[in-house]
Every structure is written in C-alpha cells, then in structure tokens.
FILUMKOL-96631 format. One record per atom (N, C-alpha, C): x, y, z. Coordinates in steps of 0.2 Angstrom, whole numbers, plus 2048, in hexadecimal, padded with zeros to 3 digits. Each point is the difference from the previous one (the first is absolute). Layout:
// FILUMKOL-96631
XYZ/...
//
This chain:
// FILUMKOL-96631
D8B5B341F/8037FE7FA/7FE7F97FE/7FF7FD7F9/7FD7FA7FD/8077FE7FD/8037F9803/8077FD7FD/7FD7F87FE/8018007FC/8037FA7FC/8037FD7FF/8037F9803/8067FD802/7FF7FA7FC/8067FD7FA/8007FA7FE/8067FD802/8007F9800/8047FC801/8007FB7FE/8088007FE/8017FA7F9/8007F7805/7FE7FC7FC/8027FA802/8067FC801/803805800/8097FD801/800803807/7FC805804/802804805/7FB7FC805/7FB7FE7FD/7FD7FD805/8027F6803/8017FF7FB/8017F97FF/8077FE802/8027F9801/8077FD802/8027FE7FA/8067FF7FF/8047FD7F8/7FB7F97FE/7FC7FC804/7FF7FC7FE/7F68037FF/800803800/7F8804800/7FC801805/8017FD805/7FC7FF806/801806802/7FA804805/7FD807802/807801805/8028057FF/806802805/7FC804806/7FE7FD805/7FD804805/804805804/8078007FF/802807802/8008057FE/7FF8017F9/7FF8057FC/7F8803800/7FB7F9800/7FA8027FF/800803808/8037FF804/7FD804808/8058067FE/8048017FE/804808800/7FD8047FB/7FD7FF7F9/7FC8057FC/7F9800806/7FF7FA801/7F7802806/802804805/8057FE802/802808808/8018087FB/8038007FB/8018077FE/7F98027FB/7FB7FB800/7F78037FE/800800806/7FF7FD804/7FD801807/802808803/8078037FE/802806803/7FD8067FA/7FF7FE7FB/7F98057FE/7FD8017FF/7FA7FA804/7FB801802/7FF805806/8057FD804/801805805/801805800/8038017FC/8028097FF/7FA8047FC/7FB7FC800/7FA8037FA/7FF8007F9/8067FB7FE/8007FE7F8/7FA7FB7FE/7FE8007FB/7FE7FB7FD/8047FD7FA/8027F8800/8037FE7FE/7FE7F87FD/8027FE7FA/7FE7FA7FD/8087FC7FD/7FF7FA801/8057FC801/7FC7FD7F7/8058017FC/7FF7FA7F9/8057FD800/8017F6803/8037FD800/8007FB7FD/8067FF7FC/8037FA7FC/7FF7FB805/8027F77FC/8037FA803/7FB7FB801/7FB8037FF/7FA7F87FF/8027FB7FD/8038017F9/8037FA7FD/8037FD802/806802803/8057FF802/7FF7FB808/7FC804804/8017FB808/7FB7FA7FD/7FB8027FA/7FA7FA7FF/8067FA7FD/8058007FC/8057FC7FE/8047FD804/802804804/8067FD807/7FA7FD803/7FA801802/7FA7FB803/8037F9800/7FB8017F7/7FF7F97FF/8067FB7FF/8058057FB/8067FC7FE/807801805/7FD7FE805/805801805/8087FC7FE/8058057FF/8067FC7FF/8007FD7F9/7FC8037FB/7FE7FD7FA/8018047FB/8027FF7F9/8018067FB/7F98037FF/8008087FE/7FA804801/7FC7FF7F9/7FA800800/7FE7FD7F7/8008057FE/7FF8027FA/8018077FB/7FA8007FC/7FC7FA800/7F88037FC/7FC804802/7FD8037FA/7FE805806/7F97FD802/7FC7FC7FF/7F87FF804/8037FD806/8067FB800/8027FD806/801807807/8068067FC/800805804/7F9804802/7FD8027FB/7F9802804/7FB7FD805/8027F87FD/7FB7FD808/804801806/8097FD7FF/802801809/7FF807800/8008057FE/7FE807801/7FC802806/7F97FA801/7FA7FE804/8037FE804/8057FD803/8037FE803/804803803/8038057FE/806806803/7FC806802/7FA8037FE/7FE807803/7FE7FD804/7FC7F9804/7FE801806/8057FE803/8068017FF/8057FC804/804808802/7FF8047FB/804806801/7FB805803/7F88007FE/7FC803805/8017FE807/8007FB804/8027FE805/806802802/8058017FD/805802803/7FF808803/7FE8047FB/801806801/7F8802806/7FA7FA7FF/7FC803805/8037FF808/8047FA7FE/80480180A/805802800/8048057FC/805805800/7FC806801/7FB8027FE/7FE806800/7FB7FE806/7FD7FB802/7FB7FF808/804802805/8077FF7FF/807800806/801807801/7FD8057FB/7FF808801/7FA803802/7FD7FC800/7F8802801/7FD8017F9/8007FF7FB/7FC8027FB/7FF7F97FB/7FC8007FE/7FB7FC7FA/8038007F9/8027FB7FD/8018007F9/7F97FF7FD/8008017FA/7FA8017FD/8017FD7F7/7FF7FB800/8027FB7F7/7FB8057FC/8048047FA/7FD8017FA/8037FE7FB/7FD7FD7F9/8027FD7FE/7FC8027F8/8048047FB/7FD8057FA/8027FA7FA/7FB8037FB/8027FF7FA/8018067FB/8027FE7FB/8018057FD/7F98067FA/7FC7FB802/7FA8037FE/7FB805807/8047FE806/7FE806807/8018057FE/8078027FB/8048077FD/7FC8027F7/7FF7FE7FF/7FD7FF7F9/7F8802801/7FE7FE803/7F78037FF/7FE803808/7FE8077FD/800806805/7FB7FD805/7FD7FD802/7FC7FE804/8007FC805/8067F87FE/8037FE802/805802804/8058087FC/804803802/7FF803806/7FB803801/7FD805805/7FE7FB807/7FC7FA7FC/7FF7FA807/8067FE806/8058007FA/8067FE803/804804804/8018077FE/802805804/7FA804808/7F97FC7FE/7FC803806/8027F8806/8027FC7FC/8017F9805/808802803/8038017FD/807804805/801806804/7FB8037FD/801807806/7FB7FB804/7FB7FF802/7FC7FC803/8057FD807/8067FB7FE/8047FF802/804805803/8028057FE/804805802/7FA801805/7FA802802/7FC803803/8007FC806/8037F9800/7FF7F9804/804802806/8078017FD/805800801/8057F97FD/7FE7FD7FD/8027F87FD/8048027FA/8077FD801/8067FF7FC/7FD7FF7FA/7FE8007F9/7FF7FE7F8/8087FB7FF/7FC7F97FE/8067FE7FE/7FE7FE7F8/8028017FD/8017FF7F7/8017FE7FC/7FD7FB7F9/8037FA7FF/7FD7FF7F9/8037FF7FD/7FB7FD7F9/7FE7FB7FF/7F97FD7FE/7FD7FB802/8057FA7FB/8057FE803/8037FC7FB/7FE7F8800/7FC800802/7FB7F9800/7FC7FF7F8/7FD805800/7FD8027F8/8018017FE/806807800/8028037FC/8017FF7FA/7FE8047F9/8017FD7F9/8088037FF/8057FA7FA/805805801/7FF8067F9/7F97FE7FE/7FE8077FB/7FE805800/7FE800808/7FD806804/8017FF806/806804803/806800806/804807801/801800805/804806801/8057FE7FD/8067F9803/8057FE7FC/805801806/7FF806805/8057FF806/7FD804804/8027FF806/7FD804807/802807800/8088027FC/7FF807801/7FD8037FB/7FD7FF7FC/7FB8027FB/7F8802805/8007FA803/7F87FE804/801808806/8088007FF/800805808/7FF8097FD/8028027FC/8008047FD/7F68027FC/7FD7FA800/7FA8037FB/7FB7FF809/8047FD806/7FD803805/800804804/8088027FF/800808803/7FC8057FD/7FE7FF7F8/7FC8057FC/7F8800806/7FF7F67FF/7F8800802/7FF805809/8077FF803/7FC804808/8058047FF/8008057FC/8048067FF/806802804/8037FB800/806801805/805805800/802802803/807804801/8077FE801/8007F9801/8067FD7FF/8027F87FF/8027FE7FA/8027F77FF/805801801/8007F9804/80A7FD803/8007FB7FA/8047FE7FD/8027FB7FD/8067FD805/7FF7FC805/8047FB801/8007F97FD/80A801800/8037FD7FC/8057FB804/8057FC7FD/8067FB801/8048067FE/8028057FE/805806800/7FD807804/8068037FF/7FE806803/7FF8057FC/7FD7FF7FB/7FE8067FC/8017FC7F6/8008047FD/8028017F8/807804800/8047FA7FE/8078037FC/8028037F9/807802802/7FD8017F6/8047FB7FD/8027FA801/7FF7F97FD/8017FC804/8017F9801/7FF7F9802/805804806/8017FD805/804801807/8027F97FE/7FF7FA800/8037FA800/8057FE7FA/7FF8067FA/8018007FC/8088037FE/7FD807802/805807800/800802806/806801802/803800808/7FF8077FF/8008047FA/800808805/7F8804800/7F87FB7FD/7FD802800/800805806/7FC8067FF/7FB802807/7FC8017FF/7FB802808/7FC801800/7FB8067FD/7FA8007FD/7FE8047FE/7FA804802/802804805/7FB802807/7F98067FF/8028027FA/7FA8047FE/7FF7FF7F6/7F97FF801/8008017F8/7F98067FD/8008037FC/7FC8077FF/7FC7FA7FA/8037FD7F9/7FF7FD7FB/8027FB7FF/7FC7F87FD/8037FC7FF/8017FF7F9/8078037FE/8017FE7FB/8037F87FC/8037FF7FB/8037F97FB/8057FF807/804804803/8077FD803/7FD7FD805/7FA804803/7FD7FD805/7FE7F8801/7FE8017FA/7FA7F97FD/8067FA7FE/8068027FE/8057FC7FE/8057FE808/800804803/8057FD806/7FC7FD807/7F88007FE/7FC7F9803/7FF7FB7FB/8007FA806/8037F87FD/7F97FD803/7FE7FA7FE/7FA7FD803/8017FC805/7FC7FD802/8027FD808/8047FB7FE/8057FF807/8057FA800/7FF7FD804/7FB7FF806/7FE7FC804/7FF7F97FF/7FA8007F9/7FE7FA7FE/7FA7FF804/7FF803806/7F87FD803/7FB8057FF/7FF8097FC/7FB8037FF/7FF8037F8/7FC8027FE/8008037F9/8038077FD/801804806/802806800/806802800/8068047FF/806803800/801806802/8068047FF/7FF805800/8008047FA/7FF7FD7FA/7FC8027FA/7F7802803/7FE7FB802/7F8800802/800808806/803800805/801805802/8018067FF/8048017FA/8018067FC/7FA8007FB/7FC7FE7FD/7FA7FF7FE/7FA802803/8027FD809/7F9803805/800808802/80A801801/800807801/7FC8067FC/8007FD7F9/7FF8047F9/7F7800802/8007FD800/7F77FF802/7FD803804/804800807/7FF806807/8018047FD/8068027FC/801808801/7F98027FC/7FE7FF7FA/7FB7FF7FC/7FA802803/7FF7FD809/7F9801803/802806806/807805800/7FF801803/8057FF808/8007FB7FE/8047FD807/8077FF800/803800806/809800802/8027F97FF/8047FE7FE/8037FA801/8087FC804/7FF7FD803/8087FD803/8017F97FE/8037FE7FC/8037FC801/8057FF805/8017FA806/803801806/8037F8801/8037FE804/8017F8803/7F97FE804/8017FC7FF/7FA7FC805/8047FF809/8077FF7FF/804800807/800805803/8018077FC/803807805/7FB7FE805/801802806/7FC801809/7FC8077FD/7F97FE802/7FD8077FF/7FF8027FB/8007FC7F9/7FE8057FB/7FB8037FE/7FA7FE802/7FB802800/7FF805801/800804808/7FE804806/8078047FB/8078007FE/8018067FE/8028017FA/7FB7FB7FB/7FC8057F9/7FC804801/7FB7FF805/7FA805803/804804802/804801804/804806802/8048047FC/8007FF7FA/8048017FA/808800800/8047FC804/8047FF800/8048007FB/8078037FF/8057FF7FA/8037FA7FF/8007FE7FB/8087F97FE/7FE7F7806/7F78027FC/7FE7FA802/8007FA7FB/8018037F9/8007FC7FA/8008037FA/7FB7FF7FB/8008047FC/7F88047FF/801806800/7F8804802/7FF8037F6/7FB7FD7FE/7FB8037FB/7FC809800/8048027FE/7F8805801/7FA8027FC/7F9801804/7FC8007FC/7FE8067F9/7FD7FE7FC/7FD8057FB/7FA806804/8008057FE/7FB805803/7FA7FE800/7FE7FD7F7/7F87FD7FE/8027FA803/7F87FE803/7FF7F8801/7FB7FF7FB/8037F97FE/7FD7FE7F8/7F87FB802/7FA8017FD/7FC7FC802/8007F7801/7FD7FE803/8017F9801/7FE7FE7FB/7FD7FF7FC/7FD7FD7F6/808802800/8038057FE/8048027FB/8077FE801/8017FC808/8067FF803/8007F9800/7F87FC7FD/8007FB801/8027FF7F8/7FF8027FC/8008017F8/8097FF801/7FF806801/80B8037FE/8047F9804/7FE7FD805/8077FB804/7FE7FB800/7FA7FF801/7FD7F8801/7FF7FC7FA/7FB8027FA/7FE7FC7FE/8078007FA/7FF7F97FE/8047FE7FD/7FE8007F6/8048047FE/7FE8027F8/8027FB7FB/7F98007FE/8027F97FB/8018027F8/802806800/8018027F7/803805800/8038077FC/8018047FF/7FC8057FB/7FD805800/8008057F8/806807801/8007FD7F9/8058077FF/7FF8057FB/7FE807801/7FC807802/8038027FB/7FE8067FC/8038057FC/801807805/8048047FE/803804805/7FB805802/7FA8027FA/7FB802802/7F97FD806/8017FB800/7FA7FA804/806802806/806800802/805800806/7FE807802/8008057FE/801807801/7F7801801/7FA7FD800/7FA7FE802/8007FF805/8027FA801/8017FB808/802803804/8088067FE/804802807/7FE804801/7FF8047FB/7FD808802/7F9804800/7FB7F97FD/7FA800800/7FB7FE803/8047FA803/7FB7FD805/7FC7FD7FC/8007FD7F7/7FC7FD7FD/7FF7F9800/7FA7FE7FE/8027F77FE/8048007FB/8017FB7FF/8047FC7FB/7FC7FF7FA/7FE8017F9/7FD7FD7FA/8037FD7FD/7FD7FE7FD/8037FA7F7/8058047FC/7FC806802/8058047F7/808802803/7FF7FF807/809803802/8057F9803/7FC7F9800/8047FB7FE/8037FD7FA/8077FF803/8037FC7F8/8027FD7FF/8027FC806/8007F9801/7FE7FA807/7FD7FC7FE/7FD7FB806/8057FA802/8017FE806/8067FB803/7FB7FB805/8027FB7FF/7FE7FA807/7F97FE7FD/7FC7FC804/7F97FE800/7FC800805/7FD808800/7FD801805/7F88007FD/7FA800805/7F7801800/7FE806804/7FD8017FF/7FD805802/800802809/801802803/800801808/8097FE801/8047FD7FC/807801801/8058067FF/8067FD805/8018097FE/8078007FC/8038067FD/8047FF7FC/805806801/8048007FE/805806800/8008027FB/8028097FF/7FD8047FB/8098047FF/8007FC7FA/8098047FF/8008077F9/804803802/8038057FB/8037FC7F7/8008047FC/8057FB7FA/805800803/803802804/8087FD801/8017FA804/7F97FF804/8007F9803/7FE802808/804806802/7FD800808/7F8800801/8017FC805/7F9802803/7FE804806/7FC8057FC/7FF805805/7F9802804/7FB7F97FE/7FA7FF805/7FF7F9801/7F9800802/7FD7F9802/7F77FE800/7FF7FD7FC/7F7801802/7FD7F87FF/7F9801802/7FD7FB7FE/7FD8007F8/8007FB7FC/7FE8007FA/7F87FF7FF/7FE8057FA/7F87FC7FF/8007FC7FB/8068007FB/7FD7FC7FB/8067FA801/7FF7FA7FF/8047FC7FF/8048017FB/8087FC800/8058017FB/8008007FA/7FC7FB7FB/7FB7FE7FA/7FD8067FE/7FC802804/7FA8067FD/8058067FF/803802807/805805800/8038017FA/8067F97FE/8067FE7F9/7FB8057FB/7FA7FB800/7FB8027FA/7FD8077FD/7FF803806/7FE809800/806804801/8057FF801/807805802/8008047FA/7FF808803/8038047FC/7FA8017FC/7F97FE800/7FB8027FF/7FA806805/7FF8057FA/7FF806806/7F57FE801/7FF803806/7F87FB804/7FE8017FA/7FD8057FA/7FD8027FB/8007F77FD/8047FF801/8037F87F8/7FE7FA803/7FD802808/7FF7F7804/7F97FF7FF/8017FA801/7F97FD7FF/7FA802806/7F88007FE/7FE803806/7FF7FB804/801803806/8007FE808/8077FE801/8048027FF/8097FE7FF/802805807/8047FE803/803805806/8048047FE/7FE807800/8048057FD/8077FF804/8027FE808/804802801/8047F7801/8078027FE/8037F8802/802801808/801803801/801803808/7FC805802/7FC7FF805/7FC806803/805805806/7FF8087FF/805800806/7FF801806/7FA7FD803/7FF7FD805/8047FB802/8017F97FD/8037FC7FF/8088017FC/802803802/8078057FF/805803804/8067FD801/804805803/8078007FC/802809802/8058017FD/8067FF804/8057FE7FD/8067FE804/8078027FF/7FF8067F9/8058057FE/803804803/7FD802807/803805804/8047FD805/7FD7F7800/803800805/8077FA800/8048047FE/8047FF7FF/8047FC806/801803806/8037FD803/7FB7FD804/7FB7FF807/7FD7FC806/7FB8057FB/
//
C-alpha cells in the first residue's frame, strides 16, 4: 500500500513554535512501522515557518510579513529536516527532503520527474519528507496549505491512502469548543454545504490550514481516487491502523470510482479563479453532457479581470457554478465577443473561450 501522511504545524511544534521532538519521533516510529511492514509511505509536513520564527525570535513576538516569514522558513526546514532525519536514523531509515512547487503539478513533465524521483525513493527504502518551497514561494503561485500540497501528492504516487493528521480527532458537525453536543463525524460518502459550513479555519494561529483546508483536501482525494482520514496526530498508532483499516479512528472520506486526471484535478482545486462566465442553459447542457468547449455565442456574461492562461469559474444564469477551466481569451476580449457565434469573430479569433481539455465539470459533484 502507498499512504500519505500530513501533519499540521500545531502537531508538530510547541505553543511557542519550536519542533516538538516527541511528536516528530512518534509520527517517525509509526513510518518506520510501514516500512516495515512493506508500505510505502511519504510524510508531507508543516512548521518550517514556525520553528524558523521560534529560532530567531526566541521569547519574541512572531512577525507576520510575509517575506520576513518566507526567509525564517530557510531557517526552520533545515531545522525540521534534522529533526525527523535523527528520528527516523533512531529506526534505521533515511529521510529524504522533497521540496515541490506548484508548477511540479502543472506541467506534465515536471509532473512525471517528480513522481519518478519519489518512487526512486520508495525503491531506496528512504522516508519522503514534503514541503513547499516556501523560501520562494510566490503567494500568486502556491498551493496556499500543506493539505492541499498532500492530496495533489497522493494523486502524483498514486496512493491508496492520505492521513490527515490533526490537533482533533476528526470532523465534527460544528465547533466542539463551541457546541458541547457536536459529534463526531466518522464516515462521509459526499461533501456537501453542511459539511463546508461546520469546518472552521485554523485556530492555532502557527499554520495556514484548518479543518476547512482538510475538508477541501478530502474532496480532492476523493477526486483521484483515494481514501481519506482525518485523524488526531496524538492517537498511539495511527498510522499502522489506518493501513489496517480500522474503525472510529476519525473521520474516513470515501473515494470516487473515476480518478480525475492530474491537469484536471489541478484546474478543479488548485488553481485559483480570477473571474467568472456565466453560460446560457444551452452552452451548460454542452459542457455536462457533451463534453464541449465553451464558445462566445453561449456566454452572457463576464466577471473579474482575468488574461488568457487564467482560470475562471463557469456558472449557470442562476448563479451556481458548475465547472472550472482555464481561459483563452482574456476578460476584455471575452466581455467584447460574448454571445457572438465563430461565423461573427474576427479572423484568427479563438473559437473557444474555454477549451475542454482545459475544463472540468463539477455538476456532479456535488458532494467529495
């Protein structure tokens, strides 16, 4: 089996940010136990910022700009690689720093480098640890959180299962700090609005992610195909028995039958849409059931200010949006041709505003 394990920067870190090395040795013993058992498994973990800021400002207020936070960044991944390579030496195994951009997932090439350098690893026997290069990372081109980064990499080495460890034990159906009768929510088939509405963003205050971001990664797994748990980072063992498929470890996603291509999984979650059109029910009833592009003559109206290679959301007149693509034509040109059929466009004009390669539908997917 291929698992995927993330872990939040509030599970690895102390209140004050500094690397919790008990914790970094108990997630490294429970890889260590599946490797042993024959698993292949990759560790994507948070808290670079965070030990790189308990560093330098020891005893100090934490700074909040962000170029200041991307330099100690550089600062805390070699501080967090070292930790877990002599957590993980203490088992006999090698940690291994990979460090992705967002463009590794975006162009096929890159994509495919990336997944032959971690099975490579796998083939090593060496632990993958996983990080975003948040040193350079643009915030215009970013995953935005780690369990975003952990889901588009259980797609890349085809995994069979992502753990989302967490500071709780799962997804409630509201706040527990909140609402004293929340429970837990141990299985989910779809992620519908109730779902979306009873995750809250992180309350930690030392990483980007919540349990919003989580229910967002789950949706993305299920998407490629893959199981998901959200689980505690404390339970003893959790690792060794999510591979075992244990019951009422947290909250378990299950996956969709299709797995969605990496281009189209990258399109649908990742990239972040800088405009809307909004379709006539004809151009809708193309798209879902046709498999077509998208033209001039079946837009009716343009939203945001996007350029060409941006991607946009594609909504119904009533307003939902029930896909997502990248654009050919910028927003201007678009506004300007809407609802013009190819015959009426100027020559060399792109017949399609969305190509549906560059397309995906997201009508069905109503729930994960």
């Amino acid at each position: 089996m291929k698992v995927v394990a993330k872990v939040g920067t509030s599970s690895v870190t102390l209140p004050d940010g500094a690397i919790d090395i008990r914790a970094v040795a108990k997630i490294s013993h429970e890889l260590a136990s599946l490797r042993k058992a024959g698993h292949d498994c990759v560790l994507v973990s948070s808290g670079a910022v965070a030990s790189g800021a308990a560093a330098y400002f020891a005893g100090g207020e934490r700074p909040v700009d962000p170029v200041t936070l991307q330099a100690l960044s550089s600062i805390g991944q070699q501080r967090l690689m070292r930790a877990y390579d002599d957590a993980l030496g203490t088992e006999g195994l090698l940690a291994g720093q990979v460090l992705l951009a967002p463009l590794d997932f975006a162009e096929r090439g890159r994509y495919l480098h990336a997944r032959q350098t971690l099975e490579r690893l796998f083939e090593l026997g060496v632990v993958p640890i996983v990080n975003e290069n948040d040193a350079i990372a643009d915030d215009e081109i970013r995953f935005g959180d780690n369990d975003r980064l952990a889901a588009l990499v259980a797609h890349l080495v085809r995994a069979d299962l992502l753990v989302l460890l967490t500071d709780l034990p799962g997804l409630y159906s509201a706040d527990p700090s909140v609402d004293p009768g929340a429970t837990l929510i141990e299985e989910v088939r779809a992620v519908d609005r109730e779902l979306e509405e009873a995750a809250g963003p992180s309350k930690s205050g030392l990483g980007r992610g919540g349990m919003a971001s989580k229910l967002s990664a789950a949706r993305m797994a299920a998407r490629s195909g893959v199981t998901t748990l959200i689980a505690s980072a404390e339970r003893p063992e959790v690792l060794p028995a999510a591979v075992l498929g244990e019951r009422r470890l947290g909250t378990l996603f299950l996956p969709h039958a299709e797995r969605m291509p990496a281009r189209k999984l990258w399109i649908a979650f990742a990239m972040r849409a800088r405009g809307r059109l909004t379709v006539d029910a004809g151009a809708r009833e193309a798209l879902t059931r046709r498999s077509r592009s998208l033209l001039a003559a079946g837009v009716v109206k343009v939203e945001g200010s996007f350029v060409p290679e941006d991607a946009v959301e594609i909504a119904g007149v009533e307003g939902t949006v029930f896909a997502k693509g990248i654009a050919r034509l910028g927003s201007e040109r678009a506004g300007e041709w809407l609802g013009r059929r190819s015959s009426e466009l100027p020559a060399g004009f792109p017949d399609e505003v969305v190509h549906r390669d560059d397309l995906v539908v997201l009508e069905q997917d109503r729930g994960c």
